[in-house]
C-alpha positions as CSV (number, residue, x, y, z in Angstrom):
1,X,107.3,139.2,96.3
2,X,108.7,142.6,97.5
3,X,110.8,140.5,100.2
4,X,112.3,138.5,97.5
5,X,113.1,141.5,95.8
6,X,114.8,143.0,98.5
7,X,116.9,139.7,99.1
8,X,118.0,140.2,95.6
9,X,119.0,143.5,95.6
10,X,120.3,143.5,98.6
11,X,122.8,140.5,97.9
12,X,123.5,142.4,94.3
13,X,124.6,145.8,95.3
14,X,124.5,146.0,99.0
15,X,125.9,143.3,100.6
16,X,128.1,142.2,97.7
17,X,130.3,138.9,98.8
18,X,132.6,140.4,96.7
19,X,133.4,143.7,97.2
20,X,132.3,143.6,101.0
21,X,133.3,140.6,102.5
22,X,136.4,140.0,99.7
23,X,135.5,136.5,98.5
24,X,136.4,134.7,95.7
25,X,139.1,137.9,95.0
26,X,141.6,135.5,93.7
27,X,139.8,134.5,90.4
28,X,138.3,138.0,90.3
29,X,141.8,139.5,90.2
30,X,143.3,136.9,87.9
31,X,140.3,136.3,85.4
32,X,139.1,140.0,85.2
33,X,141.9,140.8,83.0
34,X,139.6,140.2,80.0
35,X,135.8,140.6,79.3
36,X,135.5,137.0,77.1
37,X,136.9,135.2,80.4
38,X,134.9,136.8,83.2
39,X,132.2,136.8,81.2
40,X,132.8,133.1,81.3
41,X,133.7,132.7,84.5
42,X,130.7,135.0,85.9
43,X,128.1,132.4,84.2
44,X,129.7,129.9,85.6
45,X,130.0,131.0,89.4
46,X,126.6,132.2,89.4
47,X,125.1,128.5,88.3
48,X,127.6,127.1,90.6
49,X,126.5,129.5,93.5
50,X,123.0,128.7,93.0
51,X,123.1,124.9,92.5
52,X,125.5,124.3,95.5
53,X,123.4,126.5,97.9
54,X,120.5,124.1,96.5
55,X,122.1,120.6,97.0
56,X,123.9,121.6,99.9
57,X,120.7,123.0,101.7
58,X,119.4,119.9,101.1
59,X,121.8,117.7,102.5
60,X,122.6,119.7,105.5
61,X,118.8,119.7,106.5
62,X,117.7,116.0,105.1
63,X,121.0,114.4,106.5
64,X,123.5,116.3,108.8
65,X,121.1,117.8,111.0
66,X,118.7,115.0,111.3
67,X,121.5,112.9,111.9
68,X,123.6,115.6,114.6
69,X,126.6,115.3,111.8
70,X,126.6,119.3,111.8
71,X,130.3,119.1,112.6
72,X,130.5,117.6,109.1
73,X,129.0,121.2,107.8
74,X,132.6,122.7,105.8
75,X,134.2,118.9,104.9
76,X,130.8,118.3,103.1
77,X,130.3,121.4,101.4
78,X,133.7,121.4,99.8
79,X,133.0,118.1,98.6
80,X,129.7,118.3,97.3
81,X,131.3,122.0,95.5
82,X,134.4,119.9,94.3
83,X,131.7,117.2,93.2
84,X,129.7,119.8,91.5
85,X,132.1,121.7,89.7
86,X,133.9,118.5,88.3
87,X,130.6,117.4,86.8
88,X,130.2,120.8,85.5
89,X,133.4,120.0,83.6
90,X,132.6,116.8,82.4
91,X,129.2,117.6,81.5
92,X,130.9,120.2,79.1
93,X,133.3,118.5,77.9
94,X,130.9,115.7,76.4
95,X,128.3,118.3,75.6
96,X,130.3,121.3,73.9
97,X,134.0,120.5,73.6
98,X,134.8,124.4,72.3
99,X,133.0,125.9,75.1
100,X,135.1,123.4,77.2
101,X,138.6,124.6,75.6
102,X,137.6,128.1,75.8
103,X,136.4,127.5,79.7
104,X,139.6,125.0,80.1
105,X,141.5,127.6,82.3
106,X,138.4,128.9,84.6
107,X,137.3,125.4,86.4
108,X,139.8,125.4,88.4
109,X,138.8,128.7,89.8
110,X,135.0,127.6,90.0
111,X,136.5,124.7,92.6
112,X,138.3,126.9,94.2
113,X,136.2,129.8,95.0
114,X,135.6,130.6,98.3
115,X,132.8,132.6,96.9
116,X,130.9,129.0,96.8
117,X,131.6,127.7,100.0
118,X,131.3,131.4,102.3
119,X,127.7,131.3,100.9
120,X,126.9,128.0,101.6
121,X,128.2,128.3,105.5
122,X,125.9,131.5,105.1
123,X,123.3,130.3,104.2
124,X,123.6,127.4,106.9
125,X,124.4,129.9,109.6
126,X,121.6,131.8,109.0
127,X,119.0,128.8,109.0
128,X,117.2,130.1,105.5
129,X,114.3,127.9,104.0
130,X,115.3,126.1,100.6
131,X,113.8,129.3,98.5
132,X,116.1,131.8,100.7
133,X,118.8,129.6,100.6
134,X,118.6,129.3,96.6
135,X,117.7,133.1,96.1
136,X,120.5,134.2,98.4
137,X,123.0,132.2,96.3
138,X,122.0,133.2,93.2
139,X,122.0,137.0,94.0
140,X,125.8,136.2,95.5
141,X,126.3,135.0,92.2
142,X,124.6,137.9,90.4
143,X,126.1,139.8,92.5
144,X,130.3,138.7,91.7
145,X,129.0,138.2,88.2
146,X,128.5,142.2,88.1
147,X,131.2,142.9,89.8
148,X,133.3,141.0,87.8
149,X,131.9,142.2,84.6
150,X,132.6,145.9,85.2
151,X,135.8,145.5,87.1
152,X,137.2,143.4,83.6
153,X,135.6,147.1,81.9
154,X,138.0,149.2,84.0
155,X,140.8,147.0,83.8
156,X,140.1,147.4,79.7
157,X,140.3,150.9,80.2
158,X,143.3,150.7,82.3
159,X,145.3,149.1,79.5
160,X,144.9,152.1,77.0
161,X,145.0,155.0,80.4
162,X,148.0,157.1,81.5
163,X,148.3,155.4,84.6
164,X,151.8,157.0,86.5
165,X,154.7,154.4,87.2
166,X,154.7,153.5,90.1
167,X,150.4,152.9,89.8
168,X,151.0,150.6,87.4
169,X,149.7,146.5,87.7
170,X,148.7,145.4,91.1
171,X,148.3,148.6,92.5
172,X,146.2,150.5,90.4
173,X,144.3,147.1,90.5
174,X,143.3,147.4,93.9
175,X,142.9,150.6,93.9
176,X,140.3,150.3,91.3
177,X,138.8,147.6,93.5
178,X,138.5,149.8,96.4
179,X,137.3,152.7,94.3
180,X,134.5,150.4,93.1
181,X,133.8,148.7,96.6
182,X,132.9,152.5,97.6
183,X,130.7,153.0,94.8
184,X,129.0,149.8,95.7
185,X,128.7,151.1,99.5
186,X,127.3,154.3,98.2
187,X,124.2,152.3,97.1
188,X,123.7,151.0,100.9
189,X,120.7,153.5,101.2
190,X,118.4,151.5,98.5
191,X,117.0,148.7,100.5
């Protein structure tokens, strides 16, 4: 249990996809305006994450590998995320239609994220059993979920700050980021 533990934590603060390896950064710095829409979009990446790394585990060891297709590795895992994500959207659509108009704006993120894809080549790379491969993409997405949460806090605060002229939009956006990304590497000695 304590090794799952560590995987977890490790993924969530330590190793964060986001903040450490910079993926998925476009929907972070375009949806993290607001707290409502990466809350949204958080839920949704972490689900997405998760059930890719599941199906995508399965197919790479049930059918590329048996079959020596591993050159197939990236062409399938976009489809089966582009697959995925527009099911996601239909599946909403018929099920909650103003959970749908309110996530309208975010799905094209979730298909686009190379958040989804880096951790399924990851997790492939790394030859992780089903478990690991499930528990390492749902801390990924735990672990942009958080990151994403907080950094749509700061930019709150930003809005109502004295922030100097020449600070003010992108920069004091990725200066925020980087501030954060530090903060996050500060935890390194944890696990």
């Amino acid at each position: 249990m304590s090794e799952f533990s560590s995987v977890l934590m490790g993924a969530i603060l330590i190793n964060n996809v986001m903040l450490l390896q910079l993926l998925g950064v476009s929907a972070f710095l375009k949806i993290a305006r607001t707290p409502s829409a990466s809350i949204g979009m958080a839920i949704a990446t972490t689900i997405a994450v998760t059930l890719t790394s599941m199906v995508n585990h399965i197919i790479d060891h049930w059918v590329l590998i048996p079959l020596q297709l591993s050159y197939l590795r990236t062409l399938t895992f976009v489809l089966v995320i582009s697959t995925l994500a527009q099911s996601a959207t239909l599946f909403v659509e018929a099920r909650r239609p103003p959970l749908y108009l309110a996530l309208t704006g975010l799905m094209p993120f979730l298909a686009s994220n190379t958040l989804i894809l880096a951790v399924a080549l990851q997790n492939s790379a790394a030859d992780l059993s089903f478990i690991h491969s499930t528990l390492a993409g749902l801390a990924a997405g735990l672990g942009y979920a958080l990151v994403l949460v907080l950094f749509a806090a700061v930019c709150e605060r930003l809005v109502a700050a004295d922030v100097p002229r020449p600070f003010q939009g992108a920069a004091i956006t990725l200066i925020s980021a980087g501030l954060m990304s530090m903060a996050f590497m500060g935890l390194s000695g944890i696990v």
